[in-house]
C-alpha positions as CSV (number, residue, x, y, z in Angstrom):
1,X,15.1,10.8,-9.2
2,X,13.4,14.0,-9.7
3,X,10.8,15.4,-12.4
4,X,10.1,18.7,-13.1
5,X,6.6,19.7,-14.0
6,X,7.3,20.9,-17.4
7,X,9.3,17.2,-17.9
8,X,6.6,15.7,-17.0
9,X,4.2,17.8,-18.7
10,X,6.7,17.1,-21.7
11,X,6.5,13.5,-21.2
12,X,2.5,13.0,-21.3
13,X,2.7,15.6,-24.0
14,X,4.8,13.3,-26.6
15,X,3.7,9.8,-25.6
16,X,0.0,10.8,-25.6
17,X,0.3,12.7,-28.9
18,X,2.3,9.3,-30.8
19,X,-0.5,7.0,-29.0
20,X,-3.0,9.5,-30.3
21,X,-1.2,9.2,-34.5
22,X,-0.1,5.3,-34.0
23,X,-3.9,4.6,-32.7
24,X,-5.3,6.4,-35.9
25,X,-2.1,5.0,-38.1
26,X,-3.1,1.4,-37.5
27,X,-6.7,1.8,-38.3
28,X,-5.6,3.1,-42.3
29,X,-6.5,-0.4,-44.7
30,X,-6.4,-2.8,-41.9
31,X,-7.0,-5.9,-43.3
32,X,-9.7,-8.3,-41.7
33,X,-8.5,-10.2,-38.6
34,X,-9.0,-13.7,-40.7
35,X,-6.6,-16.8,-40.1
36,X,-4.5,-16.2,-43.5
37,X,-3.6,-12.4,-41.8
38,X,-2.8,-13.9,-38.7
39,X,1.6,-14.7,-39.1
40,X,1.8,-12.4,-41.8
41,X,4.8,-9.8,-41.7
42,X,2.0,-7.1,-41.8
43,X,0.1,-8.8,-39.0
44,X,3.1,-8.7,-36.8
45,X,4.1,-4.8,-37.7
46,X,0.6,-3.9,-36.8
47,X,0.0,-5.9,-33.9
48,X,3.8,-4.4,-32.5
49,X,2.7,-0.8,-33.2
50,X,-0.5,-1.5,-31.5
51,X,1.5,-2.9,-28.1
52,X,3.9,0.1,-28.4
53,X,0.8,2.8,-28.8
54,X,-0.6,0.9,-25.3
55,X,3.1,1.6,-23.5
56,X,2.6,5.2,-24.9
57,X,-0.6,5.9,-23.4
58,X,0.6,4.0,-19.9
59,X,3.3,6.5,-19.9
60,X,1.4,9.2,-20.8
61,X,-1.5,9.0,-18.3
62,X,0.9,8.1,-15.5
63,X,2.4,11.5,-16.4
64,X,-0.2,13.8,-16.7
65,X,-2.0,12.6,-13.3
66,X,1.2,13.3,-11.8
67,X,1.7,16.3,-13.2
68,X,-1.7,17.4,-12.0
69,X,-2.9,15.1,-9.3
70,X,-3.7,17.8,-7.4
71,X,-6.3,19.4,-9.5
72,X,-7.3,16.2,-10.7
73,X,-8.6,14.7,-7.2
74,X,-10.0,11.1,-6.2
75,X,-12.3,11.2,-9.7
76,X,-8.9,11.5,-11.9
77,X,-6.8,8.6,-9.6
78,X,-9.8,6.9,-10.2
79,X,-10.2,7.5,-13.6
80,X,-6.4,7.1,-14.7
81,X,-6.4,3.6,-12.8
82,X,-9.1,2.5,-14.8
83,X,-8.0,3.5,-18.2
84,X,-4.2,2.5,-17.3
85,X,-5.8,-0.9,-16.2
86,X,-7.8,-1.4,-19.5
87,X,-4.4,-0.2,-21.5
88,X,-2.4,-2.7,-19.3
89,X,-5.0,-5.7,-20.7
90,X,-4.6,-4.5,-23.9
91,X,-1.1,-4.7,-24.1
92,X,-1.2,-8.6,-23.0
93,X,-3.7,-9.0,-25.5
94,X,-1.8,-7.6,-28.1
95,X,1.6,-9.4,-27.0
96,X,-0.6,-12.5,-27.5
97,X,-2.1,-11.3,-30.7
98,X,1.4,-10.6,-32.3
99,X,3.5,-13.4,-31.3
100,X,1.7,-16.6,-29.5
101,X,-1.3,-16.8,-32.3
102,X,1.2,-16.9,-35.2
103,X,3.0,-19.9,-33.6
104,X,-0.3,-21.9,-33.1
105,X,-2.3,-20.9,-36.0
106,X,-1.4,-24.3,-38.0
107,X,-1.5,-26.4,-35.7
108,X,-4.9,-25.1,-33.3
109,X,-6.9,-22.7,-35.8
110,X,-10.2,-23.8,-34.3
111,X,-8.5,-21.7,-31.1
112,X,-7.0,-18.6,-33.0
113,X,-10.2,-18.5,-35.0
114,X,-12.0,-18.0,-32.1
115,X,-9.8,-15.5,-30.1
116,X,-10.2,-13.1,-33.5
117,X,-13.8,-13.1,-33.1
118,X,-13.9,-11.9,-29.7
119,X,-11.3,-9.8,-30.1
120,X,-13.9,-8.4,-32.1
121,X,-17.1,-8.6,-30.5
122,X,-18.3,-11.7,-31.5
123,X,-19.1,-14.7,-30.0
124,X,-16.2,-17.7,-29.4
125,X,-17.8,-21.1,-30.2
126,X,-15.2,-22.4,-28.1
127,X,-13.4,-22.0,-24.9
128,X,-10.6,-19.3,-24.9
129,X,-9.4,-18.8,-21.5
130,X,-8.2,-16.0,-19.6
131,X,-7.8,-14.4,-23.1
132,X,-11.3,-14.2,-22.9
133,X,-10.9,-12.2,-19.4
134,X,-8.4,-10.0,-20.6
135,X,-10.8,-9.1,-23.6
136,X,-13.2,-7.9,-21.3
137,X,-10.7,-6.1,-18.5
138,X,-9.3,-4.2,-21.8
139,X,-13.4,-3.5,-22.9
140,X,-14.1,-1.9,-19.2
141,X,-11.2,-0.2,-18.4
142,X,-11.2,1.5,-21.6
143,X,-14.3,2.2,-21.8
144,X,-15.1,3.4,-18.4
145,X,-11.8,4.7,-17.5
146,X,-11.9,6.5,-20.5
147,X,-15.2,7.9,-19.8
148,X,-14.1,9.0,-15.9
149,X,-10.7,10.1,-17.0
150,X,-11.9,12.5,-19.3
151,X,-14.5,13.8,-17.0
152,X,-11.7,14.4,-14.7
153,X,-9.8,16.4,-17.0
154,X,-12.8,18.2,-18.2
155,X,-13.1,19.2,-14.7
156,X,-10.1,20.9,-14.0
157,X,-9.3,22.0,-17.2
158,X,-5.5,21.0,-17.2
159,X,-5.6,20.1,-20.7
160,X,-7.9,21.4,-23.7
161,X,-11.4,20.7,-23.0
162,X,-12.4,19.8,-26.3
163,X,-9.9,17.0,-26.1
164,X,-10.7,16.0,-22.4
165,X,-14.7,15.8,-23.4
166,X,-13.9,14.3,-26.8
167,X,-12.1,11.4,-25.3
168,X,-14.7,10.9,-22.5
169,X,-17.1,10.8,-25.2
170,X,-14.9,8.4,-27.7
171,X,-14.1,5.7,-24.9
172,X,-17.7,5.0,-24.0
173,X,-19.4,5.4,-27.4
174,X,-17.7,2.0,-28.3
175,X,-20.3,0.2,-26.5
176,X,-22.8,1.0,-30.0
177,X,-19.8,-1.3,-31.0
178,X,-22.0,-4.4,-29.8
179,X,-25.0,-3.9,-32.1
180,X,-23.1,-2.3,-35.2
181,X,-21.1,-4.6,-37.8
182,X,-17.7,-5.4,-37.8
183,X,-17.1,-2.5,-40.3
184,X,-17.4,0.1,-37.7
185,X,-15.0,-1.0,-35.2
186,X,-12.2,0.7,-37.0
187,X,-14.0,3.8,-37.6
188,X,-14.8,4.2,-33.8
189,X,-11.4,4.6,-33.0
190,X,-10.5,7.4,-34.9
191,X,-12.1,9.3,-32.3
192,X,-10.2,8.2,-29.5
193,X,-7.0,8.6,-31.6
194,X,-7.7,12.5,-32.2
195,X,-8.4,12.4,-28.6
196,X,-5.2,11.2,-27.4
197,X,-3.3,13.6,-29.8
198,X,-5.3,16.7,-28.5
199,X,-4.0,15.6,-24.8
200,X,-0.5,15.5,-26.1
201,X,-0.5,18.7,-28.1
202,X,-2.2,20.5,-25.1
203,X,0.0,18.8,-22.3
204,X,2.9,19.7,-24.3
205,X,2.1,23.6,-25.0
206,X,1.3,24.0,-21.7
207,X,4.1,22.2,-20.6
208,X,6.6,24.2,-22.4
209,X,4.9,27.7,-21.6
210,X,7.5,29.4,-19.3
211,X,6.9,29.9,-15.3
212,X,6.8,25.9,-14.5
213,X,6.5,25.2,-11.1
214,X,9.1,23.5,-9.0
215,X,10.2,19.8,-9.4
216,X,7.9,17.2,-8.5
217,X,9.7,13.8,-6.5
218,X,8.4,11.1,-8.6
219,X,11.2,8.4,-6.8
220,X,13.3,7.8,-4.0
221,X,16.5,5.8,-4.2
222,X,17.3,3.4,-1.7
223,X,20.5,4.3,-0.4
């Protein structure tokens, strides 16, 4: 299978761009992550917009390194691993979130309650597994992969700067997250959604500008 640079350009353009507006969508009124929220029908719609915004950006990044690997060097393969990595732990976080912790919240809330409050920064009083280690895989890779990522698109100026610095800036700033109150951890990611949509709009303008280059082999069938 073959991909053209514009497809591809097309490709990181839309999924980055409906990461970006789910990312900031989910943030509007969300309720506090308290056991009575957990198994609710809203809990459930939010948790599986929140796994499909983390697919998007997988997509997306995979794309636009393709697209531009070249130009992005060692510091973007690096930085696109990372932030892929902390997406990936996110969306096993999320999974879990949305559909394991609604079938145990009755009968283990002791366990639930403490996943919620390091899913938010806090402090478990109990022990939560390799939940726990996916909490903090998700934590690095976004935050530094963010950081590099956006560095590396900075750099070579594929995308629009603003958005490549913004996000660089967004990712990272989220370690304030562990002094601050619980309030501001929905606020901090507005950032990172505007970000993501910036990326998407720019990938996809330039994408769709005529005089693409040639296709790009992305796969080879076995034959």
């Amino acid at each position: 299978m073959t991909l053209s640079n514009r497809r591809l350009g097309q490709i990181a353009g839309a999924c980055l761009g409906a990461a970006g507006a789910i990312f900031i969508g989910i943030q509007i009124n969300h309720p506090p992550l308290t056991l009575e929220f957990v198994g609710t029908a809203e809990f459930l719609v939010r948790q599986t917009l929140k796994a499909v915004m983390t697919v998007l950006v997988l997509v997306g990044v995979a794309a636009l390194y393709t697209r531009h690997a070249g130009r992005l060097g060692v510091l973007g393969l690096v930085g696109s691993l990372l932030f892929s990595a902390g997406y990936l732990a996110m969306f096993s976080v999320e999974i879990i979130a949305g559909y394991v912790l609604p079938a145990i919240v009755r009968t283990s809330p002791g366990y639930v309650q403490d996943v919620l409050s390091a899913a938010v920064g806090g402090t478990p009083t109990g022990d939560i597994g390799n939940v726990q280690v996916l909490l903090t895989l998700s934590g690095i890779g976004y935050m530094v992969g963010g950081l590099v990522f956006g560095i590396a698109l900075f750099r070579a100026g594929v995308v629009a700067r603003w958005a490549s610095a913004l996000l660089a800036v967004a990712t990272i700033s989220t370690l304030a997250l562990a002094v601050l109150p619980e309030a501001f951890n929905r606020p901090f990611a507005i950032p990172t959604g505007i970000a993501l949509m910036g990326l998407g709009w720019s990938a996809w303008r330039r994408a769709s500008a005529p005089a693409e280059g040639r296709p790009v082999r992305v796969a080879q069938a076995v034959r």
